[in-house]
Chimera marker file (.cmm) of the C-alpha trace (Angstrom):
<marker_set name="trace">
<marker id="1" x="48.712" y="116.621" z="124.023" r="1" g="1" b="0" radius="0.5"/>
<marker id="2" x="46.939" y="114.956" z="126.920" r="1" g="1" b="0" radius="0.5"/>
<marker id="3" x="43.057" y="115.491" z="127.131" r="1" g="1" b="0" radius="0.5"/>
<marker id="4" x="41.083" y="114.705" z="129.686" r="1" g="1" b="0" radius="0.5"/>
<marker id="5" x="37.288" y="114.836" z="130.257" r="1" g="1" b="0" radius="0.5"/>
<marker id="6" x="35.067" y="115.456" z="133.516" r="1" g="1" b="0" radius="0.5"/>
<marker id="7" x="32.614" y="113.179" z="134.889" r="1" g="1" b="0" radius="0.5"/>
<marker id="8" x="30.328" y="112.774" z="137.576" r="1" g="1" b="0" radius="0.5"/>
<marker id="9" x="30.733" y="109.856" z="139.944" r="1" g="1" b="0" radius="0.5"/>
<marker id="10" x="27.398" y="107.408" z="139.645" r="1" g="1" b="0" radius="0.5"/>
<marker id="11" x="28.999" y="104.692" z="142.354" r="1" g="1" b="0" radius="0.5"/>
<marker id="12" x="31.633" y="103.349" z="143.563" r="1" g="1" b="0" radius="0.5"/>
<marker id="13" x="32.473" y="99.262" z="142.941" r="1" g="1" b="0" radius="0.5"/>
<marker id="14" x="34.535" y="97.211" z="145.811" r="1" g="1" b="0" radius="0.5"/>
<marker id="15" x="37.129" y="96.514" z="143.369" r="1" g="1" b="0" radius="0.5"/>
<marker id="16" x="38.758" y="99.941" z="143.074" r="1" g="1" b="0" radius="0.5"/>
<marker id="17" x="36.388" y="101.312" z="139.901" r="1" g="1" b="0" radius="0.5"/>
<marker id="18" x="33.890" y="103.624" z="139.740" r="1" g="1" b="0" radius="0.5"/>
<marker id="19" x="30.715" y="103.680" z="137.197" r="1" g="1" b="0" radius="0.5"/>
<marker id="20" x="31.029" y="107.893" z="135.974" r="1" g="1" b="0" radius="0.5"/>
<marker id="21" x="28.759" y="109.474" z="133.758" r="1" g="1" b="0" radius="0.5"/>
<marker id="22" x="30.397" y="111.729" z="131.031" r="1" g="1" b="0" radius="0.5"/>
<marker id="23" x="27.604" y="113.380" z="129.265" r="1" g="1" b="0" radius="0.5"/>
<marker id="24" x="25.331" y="110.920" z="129.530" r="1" g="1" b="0" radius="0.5"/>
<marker id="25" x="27.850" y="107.777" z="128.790" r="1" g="1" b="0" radius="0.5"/>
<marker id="26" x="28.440" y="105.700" z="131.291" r="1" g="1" b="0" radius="0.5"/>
<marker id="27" x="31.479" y="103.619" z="131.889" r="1" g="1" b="0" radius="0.5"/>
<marker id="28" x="33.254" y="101.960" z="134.620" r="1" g="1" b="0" radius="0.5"/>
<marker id="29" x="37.149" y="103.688" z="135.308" r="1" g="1" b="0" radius="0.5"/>
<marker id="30" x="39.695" y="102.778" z="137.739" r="1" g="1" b="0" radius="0.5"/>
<marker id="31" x="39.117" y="105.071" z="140.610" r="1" g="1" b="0" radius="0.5"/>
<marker id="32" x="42.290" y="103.399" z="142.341" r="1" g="1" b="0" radius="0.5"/>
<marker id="33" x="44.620" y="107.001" z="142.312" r="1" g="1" b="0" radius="0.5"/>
<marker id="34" x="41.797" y="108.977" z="144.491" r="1" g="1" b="0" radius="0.5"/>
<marker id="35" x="40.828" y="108.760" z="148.088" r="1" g="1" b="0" radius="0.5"/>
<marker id="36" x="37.603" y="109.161" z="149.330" r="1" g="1" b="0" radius="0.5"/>
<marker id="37" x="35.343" y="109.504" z="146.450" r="1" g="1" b="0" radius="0.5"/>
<marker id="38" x="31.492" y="109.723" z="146.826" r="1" g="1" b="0" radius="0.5"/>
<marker id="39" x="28.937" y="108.903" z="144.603" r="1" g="1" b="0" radius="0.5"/>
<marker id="40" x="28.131" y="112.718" z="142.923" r="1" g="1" b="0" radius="0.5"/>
<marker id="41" x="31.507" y="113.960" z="143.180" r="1" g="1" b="0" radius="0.5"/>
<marker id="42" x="33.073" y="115.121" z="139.794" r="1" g="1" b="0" radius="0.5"/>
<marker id="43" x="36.298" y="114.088" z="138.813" r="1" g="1" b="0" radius="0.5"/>
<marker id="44" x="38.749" y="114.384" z="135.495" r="1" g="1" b="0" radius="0.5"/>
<marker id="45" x="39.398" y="111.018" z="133.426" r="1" g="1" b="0" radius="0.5"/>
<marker id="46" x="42.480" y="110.370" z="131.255" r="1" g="1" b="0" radius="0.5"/>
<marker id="47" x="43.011" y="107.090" z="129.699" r="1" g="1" b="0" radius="0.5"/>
<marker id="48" x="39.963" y="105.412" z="131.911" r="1" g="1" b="0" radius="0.5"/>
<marker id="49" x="41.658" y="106.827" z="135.146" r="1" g="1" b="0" radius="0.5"/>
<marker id="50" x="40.021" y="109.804" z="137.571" r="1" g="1" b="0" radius="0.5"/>
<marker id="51" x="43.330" y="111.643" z="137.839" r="1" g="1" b="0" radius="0.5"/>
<marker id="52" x="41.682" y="114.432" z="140.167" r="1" g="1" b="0" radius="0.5"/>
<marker id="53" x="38.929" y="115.726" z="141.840" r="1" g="1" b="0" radius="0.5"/>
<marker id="54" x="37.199" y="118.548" z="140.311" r="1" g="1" b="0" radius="0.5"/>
<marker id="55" x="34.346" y="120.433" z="141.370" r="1" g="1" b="0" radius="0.5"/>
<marker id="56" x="30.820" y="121.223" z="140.087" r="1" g="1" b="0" radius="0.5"/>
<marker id="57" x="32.029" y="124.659" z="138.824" r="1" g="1" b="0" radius="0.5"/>
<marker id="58" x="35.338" y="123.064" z="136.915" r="1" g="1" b="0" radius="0.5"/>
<marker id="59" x="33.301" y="120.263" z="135.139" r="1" g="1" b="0" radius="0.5"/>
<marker id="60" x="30.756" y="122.841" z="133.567" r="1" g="1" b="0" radius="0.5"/>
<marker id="61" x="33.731" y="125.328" z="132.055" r="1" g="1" b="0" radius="0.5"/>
<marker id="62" x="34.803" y="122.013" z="130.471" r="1" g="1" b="0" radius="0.5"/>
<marker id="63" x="32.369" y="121.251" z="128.980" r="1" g="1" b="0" radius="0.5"/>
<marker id="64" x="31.352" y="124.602" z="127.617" r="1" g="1" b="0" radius="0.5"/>
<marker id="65" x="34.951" y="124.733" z="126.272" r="1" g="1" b="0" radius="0.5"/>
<marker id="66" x="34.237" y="121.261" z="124.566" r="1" g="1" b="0" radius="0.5"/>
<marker id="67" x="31.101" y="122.941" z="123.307" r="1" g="1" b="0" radius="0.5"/>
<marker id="68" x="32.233" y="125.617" z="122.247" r="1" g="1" b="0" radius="0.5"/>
<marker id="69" x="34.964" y="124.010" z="119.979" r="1" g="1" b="0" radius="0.5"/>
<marker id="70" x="32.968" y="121.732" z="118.594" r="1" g="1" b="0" radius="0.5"/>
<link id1="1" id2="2" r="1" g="1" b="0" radius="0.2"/>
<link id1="2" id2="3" r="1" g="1" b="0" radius="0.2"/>
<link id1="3" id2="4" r="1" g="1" b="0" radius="0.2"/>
<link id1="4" id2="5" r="1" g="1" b="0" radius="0.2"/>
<link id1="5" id2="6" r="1" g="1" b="0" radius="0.2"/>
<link id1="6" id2="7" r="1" g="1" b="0" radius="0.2"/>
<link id1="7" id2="8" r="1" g="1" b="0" radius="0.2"/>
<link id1="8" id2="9" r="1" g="1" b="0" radius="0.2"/>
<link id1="9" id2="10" r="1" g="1" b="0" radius="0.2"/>
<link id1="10" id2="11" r="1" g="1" b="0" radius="0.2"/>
<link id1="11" id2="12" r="1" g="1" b="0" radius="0.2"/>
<link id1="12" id2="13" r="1" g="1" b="0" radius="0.2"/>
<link id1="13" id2="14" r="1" g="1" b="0" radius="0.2"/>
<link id1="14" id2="15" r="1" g="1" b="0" radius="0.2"/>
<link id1="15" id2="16" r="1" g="1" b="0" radius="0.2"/>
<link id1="16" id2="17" r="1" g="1" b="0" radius="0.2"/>
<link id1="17" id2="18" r="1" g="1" b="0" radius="0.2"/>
<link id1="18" id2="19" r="1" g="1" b="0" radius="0.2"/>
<link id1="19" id2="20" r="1" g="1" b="0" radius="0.2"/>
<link id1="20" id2="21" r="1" g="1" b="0" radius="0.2"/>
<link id1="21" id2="22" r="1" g="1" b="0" radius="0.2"/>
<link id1="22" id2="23" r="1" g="1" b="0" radius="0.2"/>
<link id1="23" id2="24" r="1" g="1" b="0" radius="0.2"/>
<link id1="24" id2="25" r="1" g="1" b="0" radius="0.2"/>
<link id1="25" id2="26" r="1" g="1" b="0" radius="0.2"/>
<link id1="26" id2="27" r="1" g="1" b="0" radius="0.2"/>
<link id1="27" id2="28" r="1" g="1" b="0" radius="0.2"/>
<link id1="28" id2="29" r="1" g="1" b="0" radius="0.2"/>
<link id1="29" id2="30" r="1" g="1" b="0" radius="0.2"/>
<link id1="30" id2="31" r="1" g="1" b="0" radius="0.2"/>
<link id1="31" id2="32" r="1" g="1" b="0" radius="0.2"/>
<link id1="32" id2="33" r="1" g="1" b="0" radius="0.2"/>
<link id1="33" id2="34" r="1" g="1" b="0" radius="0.2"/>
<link id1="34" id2="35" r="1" g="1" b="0" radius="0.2"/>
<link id1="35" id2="36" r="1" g="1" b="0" radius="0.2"/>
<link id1="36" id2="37" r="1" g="1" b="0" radius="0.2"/>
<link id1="37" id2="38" r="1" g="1" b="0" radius="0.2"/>
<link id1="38" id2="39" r="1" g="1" b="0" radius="0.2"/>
<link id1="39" id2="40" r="1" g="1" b="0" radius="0.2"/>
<link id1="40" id2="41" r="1" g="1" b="0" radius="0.2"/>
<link id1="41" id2="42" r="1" g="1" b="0" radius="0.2"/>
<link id1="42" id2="43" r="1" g="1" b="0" radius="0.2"/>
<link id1="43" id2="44" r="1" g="1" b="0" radius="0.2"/>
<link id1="44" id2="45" r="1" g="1" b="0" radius="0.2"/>
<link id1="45" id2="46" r="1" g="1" b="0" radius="0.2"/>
<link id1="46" id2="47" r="1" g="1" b="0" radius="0.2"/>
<link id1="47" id2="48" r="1" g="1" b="0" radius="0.2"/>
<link id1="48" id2="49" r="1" g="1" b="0" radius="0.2"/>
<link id1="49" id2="50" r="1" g="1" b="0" radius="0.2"/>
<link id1="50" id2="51" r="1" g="1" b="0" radius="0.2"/>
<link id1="51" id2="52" r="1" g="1" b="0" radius="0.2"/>
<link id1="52" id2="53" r="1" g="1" b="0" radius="0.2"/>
<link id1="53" id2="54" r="1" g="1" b="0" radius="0.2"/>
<link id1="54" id2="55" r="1" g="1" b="0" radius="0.2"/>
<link id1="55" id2="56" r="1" g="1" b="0" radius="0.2"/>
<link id1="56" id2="57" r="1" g="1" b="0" radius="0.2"/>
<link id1="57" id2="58" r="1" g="1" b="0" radius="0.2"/>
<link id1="58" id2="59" r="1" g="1" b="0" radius="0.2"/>
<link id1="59" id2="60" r="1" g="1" b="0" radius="0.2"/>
<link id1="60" id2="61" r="1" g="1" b="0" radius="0.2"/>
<link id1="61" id2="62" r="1" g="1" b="0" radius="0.2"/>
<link id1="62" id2="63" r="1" g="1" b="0" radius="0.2"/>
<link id1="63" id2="64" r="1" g="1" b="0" radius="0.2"/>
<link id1="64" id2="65" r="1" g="1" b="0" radius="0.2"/>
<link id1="65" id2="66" r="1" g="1" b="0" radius="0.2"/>
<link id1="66" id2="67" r="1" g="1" b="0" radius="0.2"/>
<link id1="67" id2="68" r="1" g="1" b="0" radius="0.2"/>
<link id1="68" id2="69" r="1" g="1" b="0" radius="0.2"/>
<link id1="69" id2="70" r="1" g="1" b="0" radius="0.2"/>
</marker_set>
């Protein structure tokens, strides 16, 4: 099984990374797979990759699941 978690966007570096906050770690991800990515925008992470773009909605349900599990 695959898991991956949601994170918001904090900024974007000039070498293809972006610094995301994933509740309330920070970490720096390749953000090389995704166009167009703002600062703010929410996105999924697998294996310190944003595979997709998600939206506000899609990152709270996960993490209510999350919550809810553990």
């Amino acid at each position: 099984m695959c898991v991956g978690l949601s994170a918001r966007v904090v900024k974007l570096t000039d070498k293809g990374t972006a610094v995301v906050d994933a509740s309330g770690a920070k970490r720096e991800i390749s953000a090389k797979l995704l166009d167009g990515l703002e600062p703010g925008d929410y996105v999924m992470v697998h294996a310190g990759t944003a595979i997709a773009k998600i939206t506000d909605d899609d990152s709270h349900e996960t993490e209510n699941l999350l919550d809810h599990l553990l």
